[in-house]
C-alpha positions as CSV (number, residue, x, y, z in Angstrom):
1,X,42.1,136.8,95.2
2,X,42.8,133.2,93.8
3,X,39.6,131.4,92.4
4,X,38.3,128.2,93.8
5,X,39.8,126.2,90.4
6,X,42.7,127.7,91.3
7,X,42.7,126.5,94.6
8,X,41.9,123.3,93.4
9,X,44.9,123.1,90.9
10,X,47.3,124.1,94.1
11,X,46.0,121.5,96.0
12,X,45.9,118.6,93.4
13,X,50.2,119.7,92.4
14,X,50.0,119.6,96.7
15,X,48.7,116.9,97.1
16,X,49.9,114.3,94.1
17,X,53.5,115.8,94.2
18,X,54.1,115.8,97.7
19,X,53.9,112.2,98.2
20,X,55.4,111.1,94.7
21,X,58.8,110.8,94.2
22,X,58.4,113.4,91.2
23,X,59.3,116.8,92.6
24,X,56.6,119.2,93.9
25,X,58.7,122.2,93.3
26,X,59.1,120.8,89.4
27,X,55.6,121.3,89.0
28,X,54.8,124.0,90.5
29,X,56.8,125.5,88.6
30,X,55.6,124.3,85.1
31,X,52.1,124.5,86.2
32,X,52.9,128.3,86.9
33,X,54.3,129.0,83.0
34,X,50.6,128.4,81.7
35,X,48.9,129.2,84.7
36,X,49.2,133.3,86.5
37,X,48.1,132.4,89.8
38,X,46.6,135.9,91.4
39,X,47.7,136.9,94.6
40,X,48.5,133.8,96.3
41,X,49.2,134.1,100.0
42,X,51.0,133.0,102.5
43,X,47.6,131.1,104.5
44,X,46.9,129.8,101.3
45,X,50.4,128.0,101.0
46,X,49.6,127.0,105.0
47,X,46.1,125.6,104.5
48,X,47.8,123.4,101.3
49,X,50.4,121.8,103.6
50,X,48.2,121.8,106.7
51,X,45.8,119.5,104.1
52,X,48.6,117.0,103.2
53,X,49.6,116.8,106.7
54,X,46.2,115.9,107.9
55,X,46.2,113.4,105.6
56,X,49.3,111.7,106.4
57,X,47.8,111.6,110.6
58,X,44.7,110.7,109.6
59,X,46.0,107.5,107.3
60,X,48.9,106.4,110.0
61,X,46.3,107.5,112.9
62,X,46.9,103.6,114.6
63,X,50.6,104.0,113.8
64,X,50.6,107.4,115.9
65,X,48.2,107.6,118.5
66,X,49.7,104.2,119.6
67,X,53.1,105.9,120.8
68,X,53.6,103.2,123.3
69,X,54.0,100.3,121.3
70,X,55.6,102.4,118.4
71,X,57.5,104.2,120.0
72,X,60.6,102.8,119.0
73,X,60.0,103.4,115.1
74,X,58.5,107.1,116.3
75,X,62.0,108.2,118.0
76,X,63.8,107.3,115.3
77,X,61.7,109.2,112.8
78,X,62.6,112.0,115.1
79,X,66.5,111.3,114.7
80,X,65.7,111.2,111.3
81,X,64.7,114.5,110.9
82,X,67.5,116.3,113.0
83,X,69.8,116.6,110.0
84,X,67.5,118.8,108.0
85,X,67.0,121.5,110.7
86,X,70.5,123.1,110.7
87,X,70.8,122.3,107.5
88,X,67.3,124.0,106.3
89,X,68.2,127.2,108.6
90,X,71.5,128.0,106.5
91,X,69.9,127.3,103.4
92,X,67.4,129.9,104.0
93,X,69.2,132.3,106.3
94,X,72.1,132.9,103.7
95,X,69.8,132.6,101.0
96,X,71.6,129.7,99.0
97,X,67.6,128.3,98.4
98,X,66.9,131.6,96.6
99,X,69.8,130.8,94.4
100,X,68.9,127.7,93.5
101,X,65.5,128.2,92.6
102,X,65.4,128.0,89.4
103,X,64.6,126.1,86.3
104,X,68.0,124.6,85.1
105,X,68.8,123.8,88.8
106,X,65.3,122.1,88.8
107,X,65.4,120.3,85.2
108,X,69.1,118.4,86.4
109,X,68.1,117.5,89.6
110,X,65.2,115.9,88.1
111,X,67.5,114.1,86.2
112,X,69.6,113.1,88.2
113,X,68.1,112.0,91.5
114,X,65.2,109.9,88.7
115,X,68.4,107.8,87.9
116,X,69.6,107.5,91.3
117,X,66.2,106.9,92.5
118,X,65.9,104.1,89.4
119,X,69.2,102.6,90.6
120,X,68.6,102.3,94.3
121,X,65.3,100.0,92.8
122,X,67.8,97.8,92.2
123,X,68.9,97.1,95.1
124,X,68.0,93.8,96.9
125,X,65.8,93.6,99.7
126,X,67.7,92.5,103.2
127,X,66.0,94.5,105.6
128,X,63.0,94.6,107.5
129,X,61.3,97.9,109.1
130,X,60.6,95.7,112.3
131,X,63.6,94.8,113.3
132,X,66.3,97.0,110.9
133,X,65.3,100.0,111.1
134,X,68.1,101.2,113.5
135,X,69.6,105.2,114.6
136,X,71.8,104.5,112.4
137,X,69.5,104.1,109.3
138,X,67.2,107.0,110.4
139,X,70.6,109.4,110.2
140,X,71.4,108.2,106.9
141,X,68.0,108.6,105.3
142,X,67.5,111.9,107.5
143,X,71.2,112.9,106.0
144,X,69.8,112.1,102.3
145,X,66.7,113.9,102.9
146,X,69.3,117.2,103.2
147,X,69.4,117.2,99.1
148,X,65.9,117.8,99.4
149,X,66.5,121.3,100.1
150,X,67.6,121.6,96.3
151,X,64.9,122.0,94.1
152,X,64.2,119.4,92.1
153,X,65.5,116.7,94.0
154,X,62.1,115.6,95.2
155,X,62.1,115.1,99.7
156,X,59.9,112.0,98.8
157,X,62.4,111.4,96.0
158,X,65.4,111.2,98.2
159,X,64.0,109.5,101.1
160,X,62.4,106.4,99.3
161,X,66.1,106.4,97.5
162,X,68.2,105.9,100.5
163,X,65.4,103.6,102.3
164,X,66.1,101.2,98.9
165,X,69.6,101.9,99.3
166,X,69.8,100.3,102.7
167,X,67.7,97.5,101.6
168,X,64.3,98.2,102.8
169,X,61.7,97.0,100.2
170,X,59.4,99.9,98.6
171,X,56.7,100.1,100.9
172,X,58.8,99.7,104.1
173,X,60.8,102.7,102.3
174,X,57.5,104.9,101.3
175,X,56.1,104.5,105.1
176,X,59.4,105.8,106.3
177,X,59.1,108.9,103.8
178,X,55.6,109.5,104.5
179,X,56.4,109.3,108.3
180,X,59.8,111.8,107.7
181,X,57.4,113.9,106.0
182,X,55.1,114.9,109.4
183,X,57.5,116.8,110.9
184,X,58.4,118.4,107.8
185,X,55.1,119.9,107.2
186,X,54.4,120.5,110.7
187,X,57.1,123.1,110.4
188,X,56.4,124.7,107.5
189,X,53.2,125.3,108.7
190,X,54.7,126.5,112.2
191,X,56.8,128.4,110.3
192,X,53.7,130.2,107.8
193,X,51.7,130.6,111.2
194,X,54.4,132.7,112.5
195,X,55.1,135.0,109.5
196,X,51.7,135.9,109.3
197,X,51.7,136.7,113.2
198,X,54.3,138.9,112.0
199,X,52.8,140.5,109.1
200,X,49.2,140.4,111.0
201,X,46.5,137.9,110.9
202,X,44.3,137.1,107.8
203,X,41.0,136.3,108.3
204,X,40.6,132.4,107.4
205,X,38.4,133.0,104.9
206,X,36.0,130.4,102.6
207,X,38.6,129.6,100.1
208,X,41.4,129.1,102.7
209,X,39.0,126.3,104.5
210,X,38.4,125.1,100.8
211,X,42.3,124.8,100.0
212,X,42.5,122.6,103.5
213,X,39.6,120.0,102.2
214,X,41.2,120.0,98.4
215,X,44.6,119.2,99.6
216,X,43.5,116.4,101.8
217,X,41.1,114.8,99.9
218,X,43.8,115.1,97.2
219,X,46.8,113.8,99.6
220,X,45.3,111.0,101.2
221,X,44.0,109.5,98.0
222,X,47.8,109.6,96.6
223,X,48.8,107.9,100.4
224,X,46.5,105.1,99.4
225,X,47.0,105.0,95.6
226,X,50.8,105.1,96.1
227,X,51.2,102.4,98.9
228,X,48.9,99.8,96.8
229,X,50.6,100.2,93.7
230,X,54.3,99.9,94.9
231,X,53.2,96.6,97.1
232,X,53.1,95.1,93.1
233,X,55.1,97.2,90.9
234,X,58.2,98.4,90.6
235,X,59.3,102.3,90.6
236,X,60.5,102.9,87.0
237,X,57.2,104.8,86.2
238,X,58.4,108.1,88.3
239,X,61.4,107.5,87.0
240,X,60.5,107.5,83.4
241,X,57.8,110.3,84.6
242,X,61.1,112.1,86.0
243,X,62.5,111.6,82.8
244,X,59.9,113.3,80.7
245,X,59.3,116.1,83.5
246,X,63.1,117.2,83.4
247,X,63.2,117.1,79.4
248,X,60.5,119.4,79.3
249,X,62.1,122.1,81.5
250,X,65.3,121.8,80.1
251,X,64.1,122.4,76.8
252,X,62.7,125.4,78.6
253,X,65.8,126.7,79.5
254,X,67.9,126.0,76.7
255,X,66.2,126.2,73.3
């Protein structure tokens, strides 16, 4: 059974890396070379995402409980999300995620999307979330957010990318991330709830209700941290972070 520092670990790489655009999946996966996590389970990895996505309610709560006079923005989030469904099913249905999950796949994309996310900084701000932020916008993120599915890549990543793309400024960008990222881990925990229905219920247990609290405490302080410090500065940090991150695992893989 996993210890409660081990739970706390999970839920910090959770809860930081979720939000960030730095690639969850990247550190998981260095975080497992030094550390053997022992039998971690499937409520485990629910209670983690269940965490960041309490988090993310709790922070937007006005935003969300206030459909009617957001309900514009809301429905588009929506649209924005329908291109990741079909998409996500083949992925894991012909196993093509399996495939890619691994640490030379992980160390490029890295890369890669860090420059692309470095170069989409760039781009001047013409758009405002109030009045811009149209269907057509919320397909084209949503569209981005596909390359998600590749390890690596980074969903946060990818999403604040487009949104700078298009030319919404960072925050406007980070909100619509952090709002694509609700129904994203409302599935996956849909989706963890069912397979253990199928394999039979767990009992939630002490250090499942502890991997809940970690992983929000640990989420929502990266919601506020993150959204202060791009309202001032600029995104080159991740992407030199990014930088650094993919070095390391490609030096991994081929030295």
């Amino acid at each position: 059974m996993l210890s409660s520092v081990e739970i706390l670990i999970l839920a910090f790489v959770q809860g930081v890396s979720e939000f960030l655009p730095i690639s969850s999946l990247a550190h998981l996966v260095l975080v497992s070379k030094y550390y053997v996590f022992t039998n971690q389970n499937l409520l485990i990895d629910i209670c983690l995402h269940l965490g960041s996505l309490l988090a993310i309610i709790i922070y937007f709560r006005n935003d969300l409980f206030n459909f009617i006079k957001n309900r514009g923005f809301l429905i588009k989030i929506l649209i924005g999300t329908i291109p990741i469904v079909p998409a996500g099913y083949i992925f894991y249905h012909t196993g093509i995620i399996n495939q890619l999950r691994n640490l030379e796949v992980i160390g490029w994309m890295s890369l890669i999307f860090g420059i692309l996310l470095y170069i989409s900084d760039k781009t001047k701000i013409k758009k405002k979330i109030e009045t811009e932020f149209s269907n057509k916008s919320a397909i084209v993120i949503g569209v981005f957010q596909v390359f998600a599915l590749i390890p690596g890549v980074s969903r946060a990543g990818i999403t604040i990318t487009s949104g700078r793309l298009l030319g919404f400024n960072r925050f406007d960008s980070a909100k619509i991330s952090f709002f694509l990222s609700i129904p994203t881990l409302f599935a996956a925990s849909i989706l963890g709830i069912y397979n253990i229905y199928k394999e039979g219920s767990p009992e939630l247990n002490f250090l499942a209700i502890i991997a809940v609290i970690f992983s929000f405490a640990f989420s929502y302080l990266t919601i506020v941290i993150f959204l202060n410090f791009i309202k001032k500065f600029s995104l080159k940090i991740f992407v030199i972070y990014r930088i650094i991150i993919s070095i390391i695992i490609l030096s991994i893989v081929y030295l």
